[in-house]
C-alpha positions as CSV (number, residue, x, y, z in Angstrom):
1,X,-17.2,14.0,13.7
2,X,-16.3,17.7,12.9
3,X,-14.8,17.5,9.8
4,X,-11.7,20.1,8.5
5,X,-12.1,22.9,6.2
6,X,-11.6,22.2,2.2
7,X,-7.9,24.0,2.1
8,X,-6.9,22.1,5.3
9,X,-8.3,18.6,3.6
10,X,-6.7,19.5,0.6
11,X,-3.1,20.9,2.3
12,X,-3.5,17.0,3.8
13,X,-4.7,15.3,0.6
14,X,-1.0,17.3,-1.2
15,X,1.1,16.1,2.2
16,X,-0.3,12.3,1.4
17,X,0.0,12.9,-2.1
18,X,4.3,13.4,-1.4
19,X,4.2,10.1,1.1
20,X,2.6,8.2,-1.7
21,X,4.5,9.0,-4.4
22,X,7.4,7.9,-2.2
23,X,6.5,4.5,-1.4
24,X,5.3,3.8,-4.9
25,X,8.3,4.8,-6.7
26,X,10.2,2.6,-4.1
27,X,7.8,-0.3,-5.0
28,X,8.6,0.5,-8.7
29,X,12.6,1.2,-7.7
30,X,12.7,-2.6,-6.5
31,X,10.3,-4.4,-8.6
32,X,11.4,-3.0,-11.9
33,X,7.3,-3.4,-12.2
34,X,6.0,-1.1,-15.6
35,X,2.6,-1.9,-13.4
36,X,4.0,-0.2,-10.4
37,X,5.5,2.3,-12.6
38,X,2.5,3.6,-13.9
39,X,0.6,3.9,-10.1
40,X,3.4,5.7,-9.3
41,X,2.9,8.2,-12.1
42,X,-0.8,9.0,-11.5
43,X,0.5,9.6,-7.9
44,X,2.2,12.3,-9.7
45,X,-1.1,13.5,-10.9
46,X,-2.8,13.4,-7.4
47,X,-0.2,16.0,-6.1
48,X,-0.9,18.4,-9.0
49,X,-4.5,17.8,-8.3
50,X,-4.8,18.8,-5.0
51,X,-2.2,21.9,-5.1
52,X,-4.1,23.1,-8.0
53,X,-7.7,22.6,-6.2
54,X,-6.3,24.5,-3.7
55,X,-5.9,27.2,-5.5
56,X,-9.4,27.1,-7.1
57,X,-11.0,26.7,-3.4
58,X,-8.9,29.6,-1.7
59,X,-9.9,31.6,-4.9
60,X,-13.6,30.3,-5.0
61,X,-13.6,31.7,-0.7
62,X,-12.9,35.5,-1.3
63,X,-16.1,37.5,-1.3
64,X,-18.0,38.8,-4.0
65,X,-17.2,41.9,-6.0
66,X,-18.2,44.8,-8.5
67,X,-16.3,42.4,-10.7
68,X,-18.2,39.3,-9.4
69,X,-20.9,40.2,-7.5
70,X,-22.2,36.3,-7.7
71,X,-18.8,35.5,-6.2
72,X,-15.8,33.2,-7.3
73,X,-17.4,29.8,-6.3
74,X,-17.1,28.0,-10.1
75,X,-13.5,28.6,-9.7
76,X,-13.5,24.7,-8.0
77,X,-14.9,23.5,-11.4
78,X,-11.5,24.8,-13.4
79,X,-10.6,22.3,-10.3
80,X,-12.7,19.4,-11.7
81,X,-11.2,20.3,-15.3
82,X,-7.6,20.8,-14.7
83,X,-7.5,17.6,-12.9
84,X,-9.6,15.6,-15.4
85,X,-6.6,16.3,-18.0
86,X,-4.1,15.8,-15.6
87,X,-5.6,12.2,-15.7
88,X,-5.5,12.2,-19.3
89,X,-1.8,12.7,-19.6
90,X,-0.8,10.5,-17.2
91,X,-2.9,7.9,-19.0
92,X,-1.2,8.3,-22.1
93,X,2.1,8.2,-20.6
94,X,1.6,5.0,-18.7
95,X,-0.3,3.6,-22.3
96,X,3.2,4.3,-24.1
97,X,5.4,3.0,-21.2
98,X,3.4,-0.3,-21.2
99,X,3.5,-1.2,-24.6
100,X,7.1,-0.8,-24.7
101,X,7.6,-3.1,-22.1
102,X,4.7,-5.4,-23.4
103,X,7.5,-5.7,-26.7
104,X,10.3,-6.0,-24.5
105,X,9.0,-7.8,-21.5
106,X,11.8,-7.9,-18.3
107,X,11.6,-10.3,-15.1
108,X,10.5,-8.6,-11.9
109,X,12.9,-8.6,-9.1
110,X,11.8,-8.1,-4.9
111,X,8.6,-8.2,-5.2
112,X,7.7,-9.2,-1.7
113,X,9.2,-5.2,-0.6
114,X,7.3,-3.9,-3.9
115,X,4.2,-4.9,-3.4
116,X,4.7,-4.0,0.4
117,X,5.4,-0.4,-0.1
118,X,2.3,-0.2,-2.2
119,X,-0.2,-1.7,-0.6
120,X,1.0,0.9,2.0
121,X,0.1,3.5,-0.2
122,X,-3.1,1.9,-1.1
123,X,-4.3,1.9,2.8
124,X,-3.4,6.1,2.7
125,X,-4.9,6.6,-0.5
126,X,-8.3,4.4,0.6
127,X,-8.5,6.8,3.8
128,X,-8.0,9.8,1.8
129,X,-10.6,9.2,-0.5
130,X,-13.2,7.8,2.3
131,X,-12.6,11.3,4.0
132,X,-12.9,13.5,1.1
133,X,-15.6,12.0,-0.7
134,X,-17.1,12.5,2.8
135,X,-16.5,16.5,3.4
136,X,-16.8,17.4,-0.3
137,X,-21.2,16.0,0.1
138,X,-20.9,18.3,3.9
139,X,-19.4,21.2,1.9
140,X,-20.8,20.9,-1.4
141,X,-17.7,21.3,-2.8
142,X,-17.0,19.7,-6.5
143,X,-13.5,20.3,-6.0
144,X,-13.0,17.8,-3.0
145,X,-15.2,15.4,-4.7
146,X,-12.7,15.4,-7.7
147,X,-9.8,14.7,-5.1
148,X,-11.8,12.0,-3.2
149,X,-12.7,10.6,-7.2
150,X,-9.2,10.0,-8.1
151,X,-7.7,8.8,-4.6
152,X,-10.5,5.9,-4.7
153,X,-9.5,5.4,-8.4
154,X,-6.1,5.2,-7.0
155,X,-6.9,3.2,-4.6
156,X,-8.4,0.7,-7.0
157,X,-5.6,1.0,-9.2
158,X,-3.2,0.1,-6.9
159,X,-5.2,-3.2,-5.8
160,X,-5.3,-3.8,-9.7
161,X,-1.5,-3.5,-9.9
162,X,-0.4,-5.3,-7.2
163,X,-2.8,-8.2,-8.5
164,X,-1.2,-8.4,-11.7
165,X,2.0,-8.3,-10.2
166,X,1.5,-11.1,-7.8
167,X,0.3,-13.0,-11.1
168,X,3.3,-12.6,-13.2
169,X,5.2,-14.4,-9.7
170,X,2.7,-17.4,-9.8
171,X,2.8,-17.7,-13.5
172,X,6.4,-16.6,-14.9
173,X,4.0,-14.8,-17.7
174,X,5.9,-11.4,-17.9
175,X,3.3,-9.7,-20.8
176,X,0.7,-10.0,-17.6
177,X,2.7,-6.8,-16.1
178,X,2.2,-4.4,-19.1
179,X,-1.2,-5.8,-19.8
180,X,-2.4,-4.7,-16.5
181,X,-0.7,-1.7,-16.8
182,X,-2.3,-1.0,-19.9
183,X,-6.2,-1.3,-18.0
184,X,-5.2,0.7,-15.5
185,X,-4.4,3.2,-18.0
186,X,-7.7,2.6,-19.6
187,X,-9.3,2.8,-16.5
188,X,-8.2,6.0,-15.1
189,X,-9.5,7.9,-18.7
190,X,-12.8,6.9,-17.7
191,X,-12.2,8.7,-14.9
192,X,-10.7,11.7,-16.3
193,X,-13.5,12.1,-18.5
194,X,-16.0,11.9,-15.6
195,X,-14.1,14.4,-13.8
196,X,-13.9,16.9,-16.9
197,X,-18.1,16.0,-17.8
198,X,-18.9,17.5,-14.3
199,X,-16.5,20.7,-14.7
200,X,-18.2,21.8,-17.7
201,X,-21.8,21.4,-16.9
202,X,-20.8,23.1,-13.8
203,X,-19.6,26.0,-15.9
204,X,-22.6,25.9,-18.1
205,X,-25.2,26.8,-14.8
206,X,-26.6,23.4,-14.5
207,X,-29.7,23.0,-12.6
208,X,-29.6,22.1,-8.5
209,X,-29.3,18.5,-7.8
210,X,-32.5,16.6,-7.4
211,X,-32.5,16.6,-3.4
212,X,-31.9,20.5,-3.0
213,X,-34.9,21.1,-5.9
214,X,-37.2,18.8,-3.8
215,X,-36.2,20.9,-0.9
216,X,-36.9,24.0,-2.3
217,X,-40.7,22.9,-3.5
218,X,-41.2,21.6,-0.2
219,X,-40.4,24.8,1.3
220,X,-42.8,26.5,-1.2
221,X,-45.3,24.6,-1.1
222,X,-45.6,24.5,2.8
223,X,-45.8,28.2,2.3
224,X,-48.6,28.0,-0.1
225,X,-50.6,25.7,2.1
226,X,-50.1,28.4,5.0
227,X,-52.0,31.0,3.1
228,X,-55.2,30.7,2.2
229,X,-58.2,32.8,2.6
230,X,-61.6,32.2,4.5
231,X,-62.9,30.1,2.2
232,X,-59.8,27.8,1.9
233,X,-58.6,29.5,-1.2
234,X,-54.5,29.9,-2.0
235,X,-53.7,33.1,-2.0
236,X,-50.3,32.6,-2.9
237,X,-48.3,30.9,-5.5
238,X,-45.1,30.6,-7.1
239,X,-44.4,29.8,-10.5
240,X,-40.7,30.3,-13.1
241,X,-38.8,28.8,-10.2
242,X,-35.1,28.6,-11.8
243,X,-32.1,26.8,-10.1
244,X,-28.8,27.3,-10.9
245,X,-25.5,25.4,-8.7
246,X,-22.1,26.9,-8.5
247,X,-19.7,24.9,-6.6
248,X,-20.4,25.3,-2.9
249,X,-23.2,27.7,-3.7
250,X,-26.9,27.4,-5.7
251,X,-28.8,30.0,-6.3
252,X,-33.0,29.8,-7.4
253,X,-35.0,32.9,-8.4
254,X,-38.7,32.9,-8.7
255,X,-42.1,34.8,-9.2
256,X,-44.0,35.0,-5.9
257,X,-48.1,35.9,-6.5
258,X,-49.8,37.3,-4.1
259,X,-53.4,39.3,-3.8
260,X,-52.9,42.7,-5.0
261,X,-55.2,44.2,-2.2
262,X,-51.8,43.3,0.1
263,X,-50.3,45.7,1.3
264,X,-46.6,46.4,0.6
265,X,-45.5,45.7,4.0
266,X,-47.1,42.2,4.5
267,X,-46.1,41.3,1.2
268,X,-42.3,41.8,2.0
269,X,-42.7,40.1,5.2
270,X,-44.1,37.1,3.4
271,X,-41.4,37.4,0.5
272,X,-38.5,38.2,3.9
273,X,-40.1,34.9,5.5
274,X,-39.6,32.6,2.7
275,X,-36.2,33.5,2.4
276,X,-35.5,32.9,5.6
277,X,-36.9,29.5,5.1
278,X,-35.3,28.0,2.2
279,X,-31.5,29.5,3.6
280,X,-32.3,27.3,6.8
281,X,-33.6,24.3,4.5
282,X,-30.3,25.1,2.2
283,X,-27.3,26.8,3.7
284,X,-25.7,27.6,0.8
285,X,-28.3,28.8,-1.0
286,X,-29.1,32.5,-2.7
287,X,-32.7,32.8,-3.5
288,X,-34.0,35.9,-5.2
289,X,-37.6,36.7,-5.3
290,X,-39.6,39.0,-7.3
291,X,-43.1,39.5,-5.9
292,X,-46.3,40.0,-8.7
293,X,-49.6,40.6,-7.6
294,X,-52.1,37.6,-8.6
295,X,-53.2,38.4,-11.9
296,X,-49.9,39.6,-13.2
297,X,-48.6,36.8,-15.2
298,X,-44.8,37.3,-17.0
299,X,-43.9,35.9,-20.2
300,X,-41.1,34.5,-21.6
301,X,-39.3,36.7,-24.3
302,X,-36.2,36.2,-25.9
303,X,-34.7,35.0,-22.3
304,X,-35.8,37.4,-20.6
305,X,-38.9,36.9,-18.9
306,X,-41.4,40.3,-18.4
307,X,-44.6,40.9,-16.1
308,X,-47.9,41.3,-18.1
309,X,-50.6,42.8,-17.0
310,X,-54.3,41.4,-18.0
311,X,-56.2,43.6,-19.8
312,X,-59.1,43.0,-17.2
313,X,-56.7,44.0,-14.5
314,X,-54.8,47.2,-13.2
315,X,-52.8,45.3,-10.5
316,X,-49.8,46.9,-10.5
317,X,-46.5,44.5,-9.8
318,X,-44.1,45.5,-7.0
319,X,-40.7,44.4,-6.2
């Protein structure tokens, strides 16, 4: 199955967001539930989450420029952030709610229609998340994993909720409504401080995850195994291989050895051909090569890292 672009998941995800909040703040309307209440609040936050991560994705698509010529992709990590402390507020405000009701507990009225209009919610929510969580690993995109994140918390939420208000009918205990509104509260920080853990190593260049870095060796070293002289010998190697992931983009730059006897035209098909290969490996990937003839070996100074040449040698490096 095709699935939609990131705006159009997230223009859906906003439109779902509205149809939820309805029916939870009709569950809360009838009930008089703190517990509904409170799902109905982080509702609240799931609308403000996906207007403001589309923002960050339609920003994160425009091209790059002389202002940004790696592009705007970490824009969908102020996504991640923004969302992350939307989270947080909401928590606190259902936190404060709940322990005023927990003080001054009040009977719960229709709660056959209330919990009806939220598990309604619950089933939209649980197909949001299941579709998001889906497109944001096709896309790579941190901002539709944030989304999908807190509908399934939502979801789970919601399930909580409706639990503890189906209790408070068996038992006649009413402190068993604030209570639970109190761990959902609890449970959605978590959440919100998952959410705002990923944003910022996004924004500090984190490393590509595991399974694109394995990709990327294996690419390499099929290269590698390619070239080899008469006698079996490599003739090529690779070495300072650096990953870096932005969003829907990674990037990797590297040193690329190579006999110095090449010429320059077989060496830049080599460097043109492995290129080629890791972008068909990786889609969304960047890779910069800098080519160095065998016995040039850089070292790292002060971040920066510079070619040396062996005092043996006059091989001189080309790029």
């Amino acid at each position: 199955m095709k699935l939609p672009r990131p705006k159009t998941l997230l223009w859906m995800s906003a439109a779902a967001a509205v149809l939820t909040i309805i029916l939870k703040t009709l569950a809360w309307y009838v009930t008089g539930s703190v517990g509904l209440l409170s799902d109905a609040m982080e509702s609240f936050v799931n609308l403000a989450g996906a207007v403001f991560a589309l923002m960050m994705v339609t920003i994160a698509e425009r091209p790059a420029d002389e202002d940004h010529p790696h592009g705007h992709h970490k824009a969908e990590y102020f996504s991640s952030g923004f969302e992350g402390m939307l989270i947080f507020g909401a928590a606190l405000g259902i936190l404060w709610t709940s322990v005023d009701r927990l003080m001054h507990p009040q009977p719960l009225e229709q709660l056959g229609w209330g919990m009806a209009f939220s598990l309604a919610s619950t089933v939209l929510n649980g197909v949001g998340a299941w579709v998001l969580l889906k497109a944001a690993k096709v896309h790579n995109s941190i901002a539709l994993e944030a989304d999908g994140r807190h509908l399934r918390t939502d979801v789970w939420t919601s399930i909580g909720v409706v639990a503890g208000v189906a209790l408070v009918q068996v038992t006649g205990w009413l402190w068993l409504d604030p209570v639970v509104a109190i761990a959902v509260a609890l449970n959605i920080l978590k959440e919100g401080w998952h959410l705002i853990r990923n944003s910022s190593h996004g924004l500090m260049d984190s490393a590509v995850d595991p399974e694109t870095a394995d990709s990327i060796q294996q690419t390499l070293d099929r290269f590698v195994q390619q070239e080899k002289d008469a006698q079996g010998r490599e003739l090529v190697r690779f070495d300072h291989v650096v990953t870096r992931a932005a969003a829907q983009r990674s990037f990797v730059s590297m040193h690329m050895h190579m006999p110095a006897s090449w010429t320059l035209g077989r060496s830049a098909k080599l460097r043109n051909d492995v290129e080629r290969a890791l972008v068909e490996s990786q889609p969304q990937l960047h890779a910069t090569i800098e080519m160095l003839p065998s016995d040039v070996e850089p070292v790292q100074t002060l971040g920066e890292l510079e070619p040396v040449v062996e005092p043996a040698t006059a091989g001189a490096a080309v790029t």
